[in-house]
N, C-alpha and C positions, 0 to 999 in steps of 0.2 A: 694282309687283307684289312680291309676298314668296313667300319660299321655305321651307319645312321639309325639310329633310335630315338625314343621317346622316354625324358625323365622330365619329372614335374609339371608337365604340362610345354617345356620345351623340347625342339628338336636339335640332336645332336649329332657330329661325327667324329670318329676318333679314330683310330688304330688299334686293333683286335692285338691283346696281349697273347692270351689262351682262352679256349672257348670248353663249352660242355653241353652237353643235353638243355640245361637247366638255366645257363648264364653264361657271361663274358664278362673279362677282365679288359677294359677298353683304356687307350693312353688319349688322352684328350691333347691338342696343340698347345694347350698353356702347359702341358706335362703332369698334370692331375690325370689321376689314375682311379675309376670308378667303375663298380659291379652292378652288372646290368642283367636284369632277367633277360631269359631267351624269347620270353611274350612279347617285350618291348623293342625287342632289334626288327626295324621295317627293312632296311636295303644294308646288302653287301655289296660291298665291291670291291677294286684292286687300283682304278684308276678313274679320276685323277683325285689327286688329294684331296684329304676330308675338307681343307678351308675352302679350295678352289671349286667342290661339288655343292658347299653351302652358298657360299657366292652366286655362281652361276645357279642356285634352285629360286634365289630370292630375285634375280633378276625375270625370270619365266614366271613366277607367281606375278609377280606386277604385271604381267602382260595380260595374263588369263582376263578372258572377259569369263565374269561367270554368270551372267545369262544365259549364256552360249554352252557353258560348261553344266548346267542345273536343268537345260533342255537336252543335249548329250546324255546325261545321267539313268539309270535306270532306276525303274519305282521301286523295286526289294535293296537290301541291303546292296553294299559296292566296296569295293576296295579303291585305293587311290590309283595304283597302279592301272586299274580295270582301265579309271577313265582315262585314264593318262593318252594312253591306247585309242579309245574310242575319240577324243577331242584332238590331238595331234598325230600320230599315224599308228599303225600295229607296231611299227618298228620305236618306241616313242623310245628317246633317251635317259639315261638316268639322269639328268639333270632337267628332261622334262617331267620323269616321274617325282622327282622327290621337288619340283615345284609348281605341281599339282596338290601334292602332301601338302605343302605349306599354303596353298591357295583355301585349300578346302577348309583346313581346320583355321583358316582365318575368317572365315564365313558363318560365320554358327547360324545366320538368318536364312543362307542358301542350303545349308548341309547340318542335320544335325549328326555331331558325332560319336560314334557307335564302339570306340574303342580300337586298340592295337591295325591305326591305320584303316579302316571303315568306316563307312559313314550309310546314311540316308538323306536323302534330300526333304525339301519341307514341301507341305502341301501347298498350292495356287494361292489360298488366303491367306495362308501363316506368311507363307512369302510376301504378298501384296501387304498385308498388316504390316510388317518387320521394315518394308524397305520405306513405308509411307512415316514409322517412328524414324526411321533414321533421317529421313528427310526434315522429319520435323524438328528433331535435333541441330540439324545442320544449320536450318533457319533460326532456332533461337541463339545458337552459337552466334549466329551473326550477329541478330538483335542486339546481345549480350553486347559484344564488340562495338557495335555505336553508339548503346548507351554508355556504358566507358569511356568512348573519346567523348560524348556532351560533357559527362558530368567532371569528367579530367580537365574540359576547355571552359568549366565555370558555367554549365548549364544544367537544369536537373529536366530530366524525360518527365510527360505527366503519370507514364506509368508507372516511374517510382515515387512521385509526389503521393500520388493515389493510394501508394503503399507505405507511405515515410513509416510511419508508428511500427506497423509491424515488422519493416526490417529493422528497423533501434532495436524494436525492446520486444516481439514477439516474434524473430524470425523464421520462416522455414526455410530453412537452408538450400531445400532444392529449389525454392522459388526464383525465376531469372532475375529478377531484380533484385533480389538478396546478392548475387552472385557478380550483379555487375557491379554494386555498389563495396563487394570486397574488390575484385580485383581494380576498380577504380582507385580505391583506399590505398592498394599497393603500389599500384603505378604512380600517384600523387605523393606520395609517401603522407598523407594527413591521416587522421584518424577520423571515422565514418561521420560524426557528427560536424566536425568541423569541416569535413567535403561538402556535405550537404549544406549548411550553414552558407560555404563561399558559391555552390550552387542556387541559391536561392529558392531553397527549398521549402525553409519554413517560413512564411508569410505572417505568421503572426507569434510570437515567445508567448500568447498567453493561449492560444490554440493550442500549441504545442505541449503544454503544461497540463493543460485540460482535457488535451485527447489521448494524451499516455495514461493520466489518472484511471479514465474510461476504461481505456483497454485493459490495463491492469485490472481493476477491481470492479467494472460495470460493462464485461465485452457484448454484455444484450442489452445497453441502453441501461436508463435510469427510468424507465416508464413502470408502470403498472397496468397490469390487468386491470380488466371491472369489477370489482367484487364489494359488495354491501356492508356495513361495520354491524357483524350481530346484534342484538337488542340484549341489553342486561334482564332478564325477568325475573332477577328475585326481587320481591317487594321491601324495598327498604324503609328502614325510617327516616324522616328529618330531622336532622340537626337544628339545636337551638340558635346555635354558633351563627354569624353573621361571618364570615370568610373574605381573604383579600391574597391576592396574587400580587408578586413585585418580580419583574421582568423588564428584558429590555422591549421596547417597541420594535423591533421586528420576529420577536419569538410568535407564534402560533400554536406551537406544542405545549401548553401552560398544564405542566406536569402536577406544582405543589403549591398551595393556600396555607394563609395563618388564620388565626383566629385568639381573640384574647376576651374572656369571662371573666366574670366577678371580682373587677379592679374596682380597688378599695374596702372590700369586704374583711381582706386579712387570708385568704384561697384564692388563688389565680386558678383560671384551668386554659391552660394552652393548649391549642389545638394546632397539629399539623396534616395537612389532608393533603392527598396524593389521590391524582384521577387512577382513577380501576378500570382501565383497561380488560385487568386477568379478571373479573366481572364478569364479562361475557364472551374475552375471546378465550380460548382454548388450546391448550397442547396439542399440536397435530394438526390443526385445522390451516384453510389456506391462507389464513393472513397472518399466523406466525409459523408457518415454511417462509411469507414474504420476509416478516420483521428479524427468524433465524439466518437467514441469506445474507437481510444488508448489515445486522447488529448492531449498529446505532449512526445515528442523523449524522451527515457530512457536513460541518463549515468551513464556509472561506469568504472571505470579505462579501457582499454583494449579493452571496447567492448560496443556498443548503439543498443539500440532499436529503428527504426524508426517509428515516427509517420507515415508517408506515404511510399509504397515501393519505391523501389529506381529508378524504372526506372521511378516512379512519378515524383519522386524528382530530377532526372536529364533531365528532360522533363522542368523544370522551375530555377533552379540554374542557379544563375551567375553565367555559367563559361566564363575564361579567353579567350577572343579573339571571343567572340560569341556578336553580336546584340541582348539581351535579354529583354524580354517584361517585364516592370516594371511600379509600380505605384513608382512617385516622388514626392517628396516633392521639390521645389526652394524656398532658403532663397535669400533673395538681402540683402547686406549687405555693410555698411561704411567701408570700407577697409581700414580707419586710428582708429575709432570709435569704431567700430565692432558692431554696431546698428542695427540692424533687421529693415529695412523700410518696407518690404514686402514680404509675402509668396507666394505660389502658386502650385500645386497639379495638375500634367498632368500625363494620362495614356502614355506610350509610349514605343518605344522601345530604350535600350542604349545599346552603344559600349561597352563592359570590358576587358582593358587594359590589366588587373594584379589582380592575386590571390594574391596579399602580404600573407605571415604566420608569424605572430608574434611571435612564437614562434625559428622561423630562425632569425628574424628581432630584437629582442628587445636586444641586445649586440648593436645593429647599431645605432638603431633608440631611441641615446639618447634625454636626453636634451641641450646638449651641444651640438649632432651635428643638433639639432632642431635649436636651439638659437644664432649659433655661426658660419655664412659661412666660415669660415676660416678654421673650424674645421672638419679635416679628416678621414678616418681609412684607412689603407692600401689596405685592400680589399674594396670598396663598389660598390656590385652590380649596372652596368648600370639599371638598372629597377628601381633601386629603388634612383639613381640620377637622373633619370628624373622627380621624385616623388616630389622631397627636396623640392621643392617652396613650393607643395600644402601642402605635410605634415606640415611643419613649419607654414603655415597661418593655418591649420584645427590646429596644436597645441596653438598656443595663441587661438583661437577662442576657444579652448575645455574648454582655462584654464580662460576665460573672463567670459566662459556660466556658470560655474564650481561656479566662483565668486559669479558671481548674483546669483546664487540657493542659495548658502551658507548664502546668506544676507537676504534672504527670510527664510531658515531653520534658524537663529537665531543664528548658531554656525557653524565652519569648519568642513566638511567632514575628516576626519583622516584616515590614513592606513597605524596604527602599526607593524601589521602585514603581513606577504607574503601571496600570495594563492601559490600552489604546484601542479607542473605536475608530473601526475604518466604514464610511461612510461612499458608498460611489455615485456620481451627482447623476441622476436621469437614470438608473437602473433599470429602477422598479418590477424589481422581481426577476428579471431575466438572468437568462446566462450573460456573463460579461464579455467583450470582446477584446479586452485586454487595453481599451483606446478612452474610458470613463474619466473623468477627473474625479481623486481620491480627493477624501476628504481626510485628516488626522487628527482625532482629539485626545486627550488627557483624560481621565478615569483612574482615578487615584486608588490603589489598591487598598482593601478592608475600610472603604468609605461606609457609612451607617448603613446604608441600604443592605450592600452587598455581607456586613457581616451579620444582619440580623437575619438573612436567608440562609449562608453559610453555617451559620451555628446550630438556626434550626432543621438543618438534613441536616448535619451531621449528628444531632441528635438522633434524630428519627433513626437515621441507618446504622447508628451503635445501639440504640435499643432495639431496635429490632432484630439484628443480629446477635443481642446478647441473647434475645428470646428464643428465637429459631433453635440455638445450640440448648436452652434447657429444656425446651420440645423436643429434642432428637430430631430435629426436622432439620436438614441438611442446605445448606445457601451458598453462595458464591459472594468470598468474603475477599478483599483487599487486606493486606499484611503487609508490617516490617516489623524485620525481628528488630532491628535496631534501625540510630540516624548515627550510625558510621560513615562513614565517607564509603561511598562502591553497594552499601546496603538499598538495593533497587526495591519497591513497592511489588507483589507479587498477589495474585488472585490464587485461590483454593476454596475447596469444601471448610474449611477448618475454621473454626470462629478465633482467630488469634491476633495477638495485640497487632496494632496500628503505631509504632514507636513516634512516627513522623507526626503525625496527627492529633496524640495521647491518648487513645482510648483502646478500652481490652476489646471491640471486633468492631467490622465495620463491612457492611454489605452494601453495597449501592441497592438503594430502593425507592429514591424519590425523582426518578425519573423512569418512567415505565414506555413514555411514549416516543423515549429520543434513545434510550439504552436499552437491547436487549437482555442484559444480564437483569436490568432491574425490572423487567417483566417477569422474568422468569421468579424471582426472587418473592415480588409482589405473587404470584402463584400459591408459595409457600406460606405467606403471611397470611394469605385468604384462608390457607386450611389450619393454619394456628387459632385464626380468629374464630372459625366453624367448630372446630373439632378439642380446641385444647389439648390435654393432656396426652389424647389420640390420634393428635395430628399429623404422628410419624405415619402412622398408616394410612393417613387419605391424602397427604398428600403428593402430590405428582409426579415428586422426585425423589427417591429413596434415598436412603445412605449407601454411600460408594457407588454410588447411581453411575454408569460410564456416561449417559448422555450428558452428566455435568461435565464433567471433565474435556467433551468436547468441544460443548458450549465454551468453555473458560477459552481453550485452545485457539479456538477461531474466533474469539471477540479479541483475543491479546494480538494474533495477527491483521485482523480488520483495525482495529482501533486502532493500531500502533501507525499503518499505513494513513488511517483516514486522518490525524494529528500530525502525521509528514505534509502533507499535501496541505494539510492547513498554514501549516507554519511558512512551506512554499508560498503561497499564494498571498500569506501576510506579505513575505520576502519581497515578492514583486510587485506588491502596493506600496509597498514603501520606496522603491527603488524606483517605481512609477510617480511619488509625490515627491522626489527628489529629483526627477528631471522637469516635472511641470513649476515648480517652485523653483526654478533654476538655484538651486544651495549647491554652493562649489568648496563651503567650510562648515564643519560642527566641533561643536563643543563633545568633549569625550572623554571617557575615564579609562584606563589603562587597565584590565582586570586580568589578564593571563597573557604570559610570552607575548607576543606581536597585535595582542587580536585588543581592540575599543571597544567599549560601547557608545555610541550617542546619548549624551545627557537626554534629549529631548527629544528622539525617536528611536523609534524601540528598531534598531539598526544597530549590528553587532557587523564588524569588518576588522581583518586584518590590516597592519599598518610596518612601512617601514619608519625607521628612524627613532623607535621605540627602545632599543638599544639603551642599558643602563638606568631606566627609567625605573621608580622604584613601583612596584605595585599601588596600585587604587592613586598613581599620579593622573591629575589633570591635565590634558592637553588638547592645544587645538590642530584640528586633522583637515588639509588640501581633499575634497573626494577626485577619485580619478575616475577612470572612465564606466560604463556599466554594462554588460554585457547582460542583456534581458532573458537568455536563453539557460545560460550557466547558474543568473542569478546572484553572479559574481561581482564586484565592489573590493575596489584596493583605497588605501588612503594613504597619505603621508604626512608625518608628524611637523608640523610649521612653527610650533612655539610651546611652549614647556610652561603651564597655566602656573601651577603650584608645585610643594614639593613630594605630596603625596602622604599616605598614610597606611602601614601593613596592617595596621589593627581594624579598620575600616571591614577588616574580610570577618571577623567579629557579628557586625551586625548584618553583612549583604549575608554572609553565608549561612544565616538560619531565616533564610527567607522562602526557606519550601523549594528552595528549585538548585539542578547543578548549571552550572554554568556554561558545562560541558554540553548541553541539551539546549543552549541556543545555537538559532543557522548564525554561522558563525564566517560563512563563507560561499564559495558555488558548492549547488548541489551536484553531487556525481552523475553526470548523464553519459560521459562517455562508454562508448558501447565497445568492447573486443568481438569482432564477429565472428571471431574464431572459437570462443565461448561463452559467448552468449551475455546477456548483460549483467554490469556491473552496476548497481546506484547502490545509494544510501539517502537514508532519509533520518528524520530529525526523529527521536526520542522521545515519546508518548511523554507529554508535560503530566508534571504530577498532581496528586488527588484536587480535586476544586469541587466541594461538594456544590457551591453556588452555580444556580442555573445561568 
């Protein structure tokens, strides 16, 4: 005797070893032998053979129309045999019942099924629902299938244009466009990006750069709501202080002012003022849910994202010739010494004299016309000779405060290197469209301007984070334990040294309107300067407060992103002013394995032919081709300048940066669609207290 049953959700027949009330012992045709409850045996029989009765069931299930078979059906429950009967004759065969068995339960849209060979059929709209999804099915299968052959024949569909970004890098995988662009990938054998790439998919490499950004980290746009920048109403005093801002000409966010008193007396009183924002906006309120959202301003050549909207941000900038509410820091100082006697921290309002832009300014504003009264330029702006005392006293004093750090970090601050402004001609303010002519200039690093601003935040934000920790009033401070080599800069509650920098803590605070943390932080400062000694208690944020800790969290993954995307965008300006410049050769120093730098653009590529070359060797490098998208640049070594110098790592390698944290190459865009994306981005550049 033979048996057809049901195990796992399949149908089987075998040959009946020995049976019982309960079960059977069934011999299957491969000769596997398996225990079958007596629930699950549907049909016995004797003839013809189990393979020959499976055969001939699958051949009569293909036949079955099951419209015909779902209109047959009765409304109450059914057995298969029932219909077998009722659709094919009373007399139906067992190879037409047992390929009714297999018709039905391959139908779950027509029949739902009820267990041990029974079923019930569906109701008129389940049915009409079920068969209109599988229709619908049917048709994007096709879909599927023609978008495949365009994009396999070097064409991209607009409907997966329409989707590029979010199949790369935010896919949903049921989506059909995701779906055709894998099995396209497979059939091409190319990888997603480079299909689409020889599809002609991305129309623009600086598009494409700038709408992954988006999507990543701004998938609702960069806009803002309407909302009004609160009004400060505590009545301040004015400052004696006459104030001056030194930025570049396209900042707007003009966070911090100097100010310098009683030169020549034998007391200096240096003032450093920071707009107060935490003045009047508030923990909780709706404009810092905005400025906790984005955590701090986005740059990239051309064009920024503001942390807060602008008419926020012009509601609290220093500007020029405005009485503006600011929290200060007063240094008193030996004015032959330059000895810090005493600090001190008033909310208030100051006068601001002068936007200086150092970028206008730094041809002026040497050392020699710092160091040297005698010494002229033909032109110098009246604004900026009324300047000359202070600057020249903020200058030594940058370059005393600069010293003592150094003596504390163990070794001189160096800067071999230039930083470079990127200028894009006809911008003016807009999104860029990838198509601008770059401009590239030179900005010599710790030029006057920039270290008398640098020195004085970095004051401000070590005093005032030394203060915050004797207040018990809790900040969000920057750390290294050490400048080992692998010892990364870290943020916490903890007021602990700065190795890299040289000072015992250091809280970012003089940027309230471009960094969230230093809002947050300026918070804390406001209720030190209120409350003093009881400041733990009024102010905002307690000790072991979790909201810090999340704050830190999500500013070290925001910032770290918004610093990739920067460094990206520098990448493809420079690889932009390298094709409109047509430069086919640079001058270049050999600093790790295979990889250059450009003496004279800040362009780091790897190179063949580098081979045996001794580190910090000079050479001249062929550029090869540039792929705008990867972001990619290969070079080849053409001639052997000098014969190099290992000790040279000496002075580059205490220059504040690893080297390992320049782009150094393409960036990773390739995508596995099979799990989702893979990039990497460039390594949040280290502290620069200068705005």
């Amino acid at each position: 005797m033979h048996l057809l049953f049901e195990e796992t959700g399949k149908f089987l027949a075998g040959r009946a070893l020995s049976e019982t009330d309960t079960s059977a012992q069934v011999e299957l045709d491969s000769g596997k032998r398996v225990k079958v409850k007596a629930a699950n045996i549907l049909l016995k029989f004797d003839k013809p053979e189990p393979a020959q009765l499976m055969a001939a069931a699958q051949a009569v299930a293909s036949g079955i129309e099951l419209d015909m078979a779902w209109e047959f059906a009765p409304e109450e429950e059914f057995g298969f045999a029932e219909l077998a009967r009722d659709y094919f004759s009373e007399q139906a065969t067992l190879s037409e019942q047992a390929g009714m068995l297999l018709a039905l339960f391959e139908a779950p849209h027509y029949f739902r099924r009820a267990g041990k060979g029974r079923f019930r059929k569906a109701s008129k709209d389940i049915l009409a629902q079920a068969l209109a999804a599988i229709e619908k099915k049917k048709q994007i299968a096709l879909q599927i299938e023609d978008w495949v052959k365009e994009l396999s024949a070097g064409t991209c569909p607009q409907a997966i244009r329409d989707q590029l970004y979010k199949i790369l890098f935010k896919p949903d995988k049921n989506a059909p466009e995701y779906k055709a662009v894998v099995e396209a990938s497979r059939a091409t054998h190319l990888g997603p990006l480079e299909l689409l790439i020889k599809a002609g998919a991305i129309d623009s490499p600086y598009q494409f750069h700038w709408r992954r950004f988006l999507l990543e980290n701004f998938p609702k746009g960069t806009g803002f709501p309407t909302l009004e920048a609160p009004r400060i109403t505590e009545d301040l005093p004015l400052a004696s202080a006459q104030a001056f801002s030194i930025d570049d000409s396209a900042t707007t966010e003009i966070d911090d002012a100097l100010s310098v008193q009683g030169l020549g007396t034998g007391t200096v009183l240096l003032g450093i003022h920071i707009a107060a924002p935490g003045l009047a906006i508030t923990p909780g309120s709706a404009i810092d849910h905005l400025g906790r959202a984005r955590l701090s301003t986005v740059y990239m050549p051309g064009y920024k994202i503001t942390m807060l909207p602008d008419e926020v941000v012009q509601a609290y900038t220093l500007m020029e010739g405005k009485d503006c509410p600011a929290v200060s820091l007063y240094v008193t100082l030996d004015e032959a010494t330059l000895e810090i006697k005493t600090t001190e921290t008033k909310l208030e309002r100051v006068h601001i004299s002068a936007n200086l832009r150092h970028d206008q300014l730094d041809d002026v504003v040497t050392t020699d016309w710092l160091e040297d009264p005698a010494f002229t330029h033909q032109i110098d702006p009246q604004t900026l000779l009324d300047k000359r005392e202070q600057l020249s006293f903020l200058y030594r004093l940058a370059k005393d405060l600069k010293a003592k750090r150094e003596l504390v970090r163990g070794k001189p601050e160096t800067f071999n290197r230039p930083d470079y402004n990127y200028r894009l001609v006809g911008n003016n303010g807009a999104v860029p469209d990838g198509s601008e002519q770059v401009h590239i200039s030179v900005r010599q690093r710790g030029a006057p301007l920039d270290l008398i601003v640098s020195e004085a935040m970095i004051l401000a934000n070590s005093t005032w984070g030394g203060w915050m920790a004797e207040l018990g009033v809790p900040g969000i401070y920057r750390s290294q334990a050490s400048m080992a080599p692998g010892v990364k800069v870290r943020m916490g509650t903890k007021a602990l040294p700065h190795a890299g920098m040289g000072v015992k803590s250091y809280a970012w605070s003089s940027s309230p309107l471009r960094r969230y943390t230093d809002l947050v932080n300026q918070w804390q400062i406001i209720a030190c300067a209120r409350h003093g000694k009881t400041a733990a208690l009024a102010a905002p944020f307690k000790p072991k407060d979790v909201e810090l800790f999340a704050i830190i969290s999500s500013f070290d993954a925001a910032y770290a992103a918004y610093n990739g995307f920067q460094n990206a965008m520098e990448r493809f300006w420079v690889l932009k002013y390298v094709q409109q410049q047509g430069i086919t050769e640079v001058e270049a120093t050999l600093f790790k394995d295979n990889l250059v730098r450009a003496d004279h653009l800040p362009l780091v590529l790897p190179v063949a032919g580098a081979q045996g070359l001794p580190r910090w060797a000079q050479v001249m490098v062929r550029l090869g081709d540039i792929d705008e998208v990867s972001l990619d640049i290969h070079g080849t070594v053409t001639a052997h300048l000098d014969g190099g110098a290992d000790d040279k790592s000496a002075a580059d390698a205490d220059s504040g940066e690893d080297d390992e944290d320049t782009l150094a190459g393409p960036i990773a865009i390739a995508v596995d669609l099979d799990e989702g994306e893979k990039s990497s981005v460039v390594s949040a550049p280290g502290d620069n207290p200068a705005p």
